[in-house]
C-alpha positions, 0 to 999 in steps of 0.5 A: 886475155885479148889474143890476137883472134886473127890466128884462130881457125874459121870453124870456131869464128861465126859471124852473119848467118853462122851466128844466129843460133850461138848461145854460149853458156855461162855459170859453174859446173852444177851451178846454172848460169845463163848464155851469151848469145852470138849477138851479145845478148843475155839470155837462157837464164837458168839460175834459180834451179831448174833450166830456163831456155828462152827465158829472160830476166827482164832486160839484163844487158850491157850498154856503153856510151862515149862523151867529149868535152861535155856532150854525148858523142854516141850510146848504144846497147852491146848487141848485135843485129836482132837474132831472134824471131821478128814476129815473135817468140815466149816470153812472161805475159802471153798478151804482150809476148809471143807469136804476134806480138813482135821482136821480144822485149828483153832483147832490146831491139828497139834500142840502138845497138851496134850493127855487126858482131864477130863472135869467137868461141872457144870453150870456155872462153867466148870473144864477141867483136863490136863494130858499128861506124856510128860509135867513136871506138872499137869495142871487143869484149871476152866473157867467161866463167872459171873452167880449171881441170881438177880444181872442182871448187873454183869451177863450180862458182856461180859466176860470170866474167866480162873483161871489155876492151875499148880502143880509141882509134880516133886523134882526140881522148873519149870518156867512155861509161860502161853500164851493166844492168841486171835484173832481180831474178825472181824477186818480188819486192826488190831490196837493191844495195851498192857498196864496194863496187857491189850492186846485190839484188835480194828480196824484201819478201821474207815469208818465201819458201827457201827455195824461192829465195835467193839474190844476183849481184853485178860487179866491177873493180873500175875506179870511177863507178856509178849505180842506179840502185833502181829503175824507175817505177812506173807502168806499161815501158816506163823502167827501160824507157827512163833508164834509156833517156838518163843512159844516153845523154851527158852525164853521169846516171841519177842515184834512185833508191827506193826504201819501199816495197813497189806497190805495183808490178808494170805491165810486162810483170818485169822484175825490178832492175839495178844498174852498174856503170864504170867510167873510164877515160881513153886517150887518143890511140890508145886502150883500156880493160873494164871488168864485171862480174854477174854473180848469183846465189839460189841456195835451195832448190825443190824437187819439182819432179818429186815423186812422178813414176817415170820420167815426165810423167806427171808430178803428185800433189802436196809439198815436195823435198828440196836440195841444197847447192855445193855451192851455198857452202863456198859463197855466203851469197851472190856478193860474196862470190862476186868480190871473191871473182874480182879479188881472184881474177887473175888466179881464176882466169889465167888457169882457164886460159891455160886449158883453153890454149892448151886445148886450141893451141894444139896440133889436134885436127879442128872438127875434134878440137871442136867436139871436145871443146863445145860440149863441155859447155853443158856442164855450166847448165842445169844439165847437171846439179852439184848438192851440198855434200859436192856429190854430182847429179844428172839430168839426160838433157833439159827441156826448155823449162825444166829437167829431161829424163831425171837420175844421172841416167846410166845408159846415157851417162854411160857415154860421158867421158869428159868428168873422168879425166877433166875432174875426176872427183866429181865423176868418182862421186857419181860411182858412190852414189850409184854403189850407195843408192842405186843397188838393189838388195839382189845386186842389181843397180837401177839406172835412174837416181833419185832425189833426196838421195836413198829416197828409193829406187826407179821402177824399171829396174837395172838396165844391162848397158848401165848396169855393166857399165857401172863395173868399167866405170869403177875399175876406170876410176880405180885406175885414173885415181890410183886410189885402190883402198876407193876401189876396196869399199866398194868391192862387196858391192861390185862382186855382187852387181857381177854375180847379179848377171848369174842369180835367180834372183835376176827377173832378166835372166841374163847369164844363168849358166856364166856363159859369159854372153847374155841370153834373157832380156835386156833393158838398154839405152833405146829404152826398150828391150832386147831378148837374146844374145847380141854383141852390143849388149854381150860385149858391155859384160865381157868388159865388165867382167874383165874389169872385175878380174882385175879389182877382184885380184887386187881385193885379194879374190882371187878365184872369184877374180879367175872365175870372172876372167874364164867366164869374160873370155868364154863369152868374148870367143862366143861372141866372135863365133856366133854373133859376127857374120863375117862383116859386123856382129848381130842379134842372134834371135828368130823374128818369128819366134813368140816364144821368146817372150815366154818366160818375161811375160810376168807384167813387168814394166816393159820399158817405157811400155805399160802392158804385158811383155807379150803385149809390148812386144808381139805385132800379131799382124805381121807375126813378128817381134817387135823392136829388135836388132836382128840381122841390122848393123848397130853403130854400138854393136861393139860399145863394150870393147870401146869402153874396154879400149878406153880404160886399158883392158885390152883387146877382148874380141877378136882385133880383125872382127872389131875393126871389120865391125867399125868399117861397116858401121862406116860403110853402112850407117855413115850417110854423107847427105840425109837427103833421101832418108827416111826418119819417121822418129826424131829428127836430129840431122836432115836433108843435105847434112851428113849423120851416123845412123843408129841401125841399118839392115844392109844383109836384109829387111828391116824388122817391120818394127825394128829397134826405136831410133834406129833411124836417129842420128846421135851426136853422142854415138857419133863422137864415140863411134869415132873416137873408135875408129881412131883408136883402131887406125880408121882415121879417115872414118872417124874424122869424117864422122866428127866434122859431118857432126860439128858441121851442123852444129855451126850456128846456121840451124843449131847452137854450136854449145848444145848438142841435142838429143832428148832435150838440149845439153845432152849429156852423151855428147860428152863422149866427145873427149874420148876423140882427144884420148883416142887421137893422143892414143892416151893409156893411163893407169895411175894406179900403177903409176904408168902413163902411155901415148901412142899418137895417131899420126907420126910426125912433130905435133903438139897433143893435149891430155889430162888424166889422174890429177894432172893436165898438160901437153905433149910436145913431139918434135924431131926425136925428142917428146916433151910431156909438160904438166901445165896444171895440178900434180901427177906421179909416175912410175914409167912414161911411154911415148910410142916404142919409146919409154922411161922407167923411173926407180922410184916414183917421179912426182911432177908438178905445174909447170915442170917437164920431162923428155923421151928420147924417140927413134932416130929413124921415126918419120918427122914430117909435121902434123898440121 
């Protein structure tokens, strides 16, 4: 696992200045977990069922000393130079913490430590380089939590691993100790036990809520080992300052235990501590691997945003309901996890470097690579949670101490598009709680879930980007899994979610005269609404549509299914005659028309707005509508035939007019420097740094209040807008638009691992895998059991692709395409690589480590794609 890193391209190595604001998460998906920041410090801990960003638990921390012939040559902590806020930061106690109250004491800088680190980051995996002239050997360290495509279980572990590798360049043997000490997170009155190379800190207070239970352990597999069970209890500093002196002097650590409750907690309210060491000799020019495990177990967490009527809104008294993690029915506790993670670590890391290699070993262009890589990270954060019935379940983002914008929001997760092809079962789960929970009796479906699942529905209704989206999604799920009796339970659902768009019983008047565009008003992801016809929103429906044509034929429906088709293609010819301008499509509405607003001034919840429609959305000074598109440029205005694009439904508006739409967008929205910008909202991109815009109004004035956000920029809007772009042969446009995005998210100003939006680790960053589909040209329907490529560039060039059940590589050189499976298992009926395809009699079935060829034309250009 310790490649050479010599090799690796410079975006994804970050020392100095670019390292400052590294984080990189740790944990299992739906599992919380905690980071390693660039420096090597522990920090973010976010384990105990809700986000902790910033947060500590207590000085958790690596340390190594070296000692010779019975003396202490050099001990340090394994950190870097102190990247935090020198005067001050949070932290647990306000009178010892915070803004003048100097360097936070968990990030131990007042300790020795080493003076440089190289950090290498490539998702899952971070490298982290010590070097210090001080310290008699070289220390290098791979951290990272078991991230294996389509194997859900394993990913989800609550754990964090630590392969250190310490080399010896000097001419006489060292004995080097490796110590990990861990905080009990949340505990109270410590009980700390060692055994089997186990250190497991649990509570003594058993008259706790369940979910304000719960246990972490450290763990090595190392031969010689050593375990202070306790650190020594005292007041003011006297745990870290005792631990320090019995670290850095010869000899091994003391053995403390306690078997009482500690009567007093110290003055940083710190939580008790226990420390872990591994003893190892290494021989003059030589080298040797260390491993550890931190491992947790909070099995029960509480609803803390129960009951609230909108997101952070304020939280009702009383006592509030609680959910169970997926993974407390895998892992007894936190020890079991990590004997679990130690006995199987070969079988857990090989795997995980396999995707990591696949993915940075690939011929796909950096800034992409980078993209797609680096946002995956937030599925290992309380971005989302995994309960026990192995159902997923989504925050927006995460403020720094508790969820932002609860329900596996549709109109943001929309956007996603790593779950589907990474770990399908997991995105699969999301359509049945969402057909199961989320549609109201009218066949509308809310955008916001709510917890305990079936505990009622969000007050604002269905939303129109969500809603339809829900159909594509499920048609996409339909075909990747290749499961069609999946697809038929839900069918009765999906038909009356589409017939929603025509009913009286729609308060929103979308479609009433199955026009195929829509007319009412429309909630969406701008979290306000739209009245009137526009392509944005109108081409969600034609591809929702489109979809239902399909599962409609499939479920034997076949006039409903040909209804479906003539009212998509009605709708999508209207769009492309009324709404395109010649350059991009618009909003088809009169800003001076109060009129509009007429029949949806029933006292609705307008959006995030409480007063009448009317009131919400009528400037009476200036005699206008408020919060519409209009004539303006929308980076989205086309999402629908994206998502149509992504899933295989195929062209629906006219080719010409899509890409003419994408190239404005470019031209128009693209901004090369945000210097000169103007942004009165939320400030996401600034001053020299490039960013696609929202909206703009290049064919006339800005509505005087136009669309909210329309000045933002959106990392998630930007990796899909891209990832169109490349689709339709605008590769120049899209590739631009990545690396302006990945530049500034290169550790100077931002986390590379935290794509932010409405808090951190948002999740409509994960659109960024459509930009490794789009760049692979991937079509996959497995339903029928045909898989397609058709590459961006010609040339040799090595792609990555999972799809279905299955993960691998594509391997183009000279004439010949070799499709490897490098993990999981697919079955196929025909494989395409351009112009070129095989068709197999009867299903061909391949497996982990198998391979097939396709024979290209001889006369295809063979220059190599770098």
């Amino acid at each position: 696992m310790f490649d050479d890193l010599t090799r690796v391209d410079p975006r994804f190595v970050h020392e100095g200045e670019r390292n400052r604001h590294v984080a990189f998460p740790l944990g299992g998906i739906g599992s919380g977990g905690f980071a390693i920041s660039g420096s090597g410090r522990l920090i973010d801990w976010s384990i105990g069922n809700r986000p902790g960003l910033g947060q500590f638990n207590g000085y958790s921390h690596f340390a190594i000393k070296a000692e010779r012939e019975g003396r202490l040559i050099d001990a340090r902590v394994l950190n870097g130079p102190f990247d935090g806020i020198a005067t001050g930061a949070p932290g647990m106690r306000p009178q010892f913490d915070g803004y003048g109250h100097g360097a936070n004491r968990p990030m131990l800088a007042g300790l020795p430590h080493f003076r440089s680190v190289r950090f290498t980051g490539r998702f899952p995996t971070a490298d982290l380089e010590f070097a210090d002239e001080r310290f008699p050997a070289s220390v290098r360290l791979v951290a990272l939590s078991p991230f294996i495509p389509h194997n859900d279980r394993d990913s989800a572990m609550p754990v964090a691993m630590f392969a250190f590798e310490i080399a010896n360049p000097g001419r006489e043997d060292i004995d080097i100790t490796l110590a990990g000490t861990l905080g009990n997170f949340r505990c109270g009155n410590g009980e700390h036990n060692c055994a089997d190379g186990v250190l497991r800190l649990a509570s003594r207070d058993t008259d706790r809520a369940p979910h304000e239970m719960g246990d972490v352990a450290i763990a090595t597999d190392a031969d010689d080992i050593q375990h202070v069970d306790y650190h020594y209890r005292g007041q003011w500093f006297d745990d870290l300052s005792v631990f320090w002196r019995e670290f850095a002097r010869f000899g091994p650590l003391p053995e403390r235990h306690y078997d009482q409750p500690r009567k007093l907690r110290n003055m940083y309210y710190a939580p008790e501590h226990g420390t872990l060491a591994a003893k190892v000799r290494v021989p003059a020019g030589a080298t040797r691997v260390v491993r550890f495990v931190i491992a947790w177990n909070y099995q029960v967490g509480d609803i803390y945003w129960y009951g609230r009527d909108k997101p952070d809104s304020p939280v009702p008294e009383g006592p509030r309901p609680t959910w169970r993690n997926y993974y407390a029915t895998q892992w007894a506790d936190s020890a079991a996890t990590a004997k679990d993670a130690l006995a199987r670590w070969d079988a857990l890391v090989t795997p995980t470097l396999s995707f990591r290699d696949g993915l940075f070993g690939s011929s796909l262009p950096p800034a992409i690579v980078d993209a797609a890589s680096s946002t995956l990270a937030l599925l290992r954060t309380n971005t989302v949670i995994r309960l026990d019935t192995g159902e997923l379940w989504g925050w927006e983002g995460q403020h720094a101490l508790s969820g932002s914008c609860e329900g596996s929001c549709t109109h943001v997760w929309n956007y996603q598009q790593a779950l589907p092809y990474l770990f399908p079962a997991l995105e699969r789960s999301l359509r049945e709680t969402e057909w199961r929970y989320n549609q109201l009796p009218s066949g509308g479906l809310t955008f916001r879930q709510r917890l305990p699942l079936g505990s009622g529905f969000d007050i604002i209704g269905p939303c129109a980007d969500g809603h339809f989206g829900a159909l594509i999604k499920t048609y996409r799920e339909w075909k990747l899994s290749g499961d069609s009796e999946w697809m038929l339970q839900f069918w009765p659902r999906v038909r009356r979610a589409i017939e929603y768009a025509w009913s009286a019983e729609n308060p929103d008047r979308w479609d009433p005269d199955k026009t195929g565009v829509l007319w009412g008003r429309q909630h969406h992801t701008l979290d306000m609404e739209l009245f009137g016809p526009n392509g944005w929103l109108s081409s969600m429906y034609v591809a929702a549509l489109a979809a239902v044509a399909e599962m409609g034929k499939a479920a034997g429906d076949e006039v409903f299914a040909a209804d479906c088709a003539a009212i998509a293609e009605r709708g999508a010819a209207l769009i492309d005659s009324s709404l395109f301008n010649g350059r991009h499509y618009v909003q088809a509405i009169a800003l001076d028309d109060r009129e509009v607003l007429t029949p949806f001034d029933t006292g609705r919840h307008a959006g995030v707005l409480q007063e009448q429609v009317a009131d919400s959305y009528w400037s009476a000074e200036h005699g206008q509508l408020k919060y519409q598109v209009a004539t303006g440029c929308l980076t989205d205005q086309v999402l629908g035939q994206w998502h149509a694009d992504m899933v295989g439904l195929g062209s629906l508006l006219d080719d010409q007019n899509v890409k003419a739409a994408l190239e404005a967008v470019y031209i128009n929205n693209f901004q090369p420097s945000l210097a000169d910008h103007v942004n009165p909202a939320r400030v996401y991109a600034l001053e020299d740094e490039g960013g696609l815009l929202l909206c703009t109004w290049p064919d006339g004035e800005m509505p005087i209040v136009p669309a909210p956000y329309a000045e933002e920029v959106w990392t998630g809007l930007e990796y899909a807008s891209a990832a169109h772009m490349i689709h339709r042969g605008l590769l120049k446009q899209g590739l631009s638009i990545v690396e302006a995005t990945r530049d500034r998210y290169d550790g100077r100003r931002r986390n590379p691992f935290n794509d932010i939006e409405c808090g951190s680790y948002y999740a409509r960053s994960l659109s960024a895998w459509a930009l490794v589909n789009a760049w692979c040209g991937l079509k996959a329907d497995l339903e029928r059991g045909d898989l397609a490529f058709t590459p961006a560039v010609e040339g040799d060039q090595l792609l990555v692709w999972s799809a279905g059940n299955a993960w691998g590589q594509l391997a183009i050189r000279g004439t010949t395409a070799r499709f490897n499976v490098m993990g999981g298992a697919v079955s196929l009926r025909s494989l395409a690589v351009g112009r070129a395809s095989r068709t197999f009699a009867t299903r061909l079935n391949l497996e982990a480590g198998e391979a097939i060829d396709v024979n290209l034309p001889a006369e295809r250009r063979t220059e190599t794609v770098r």
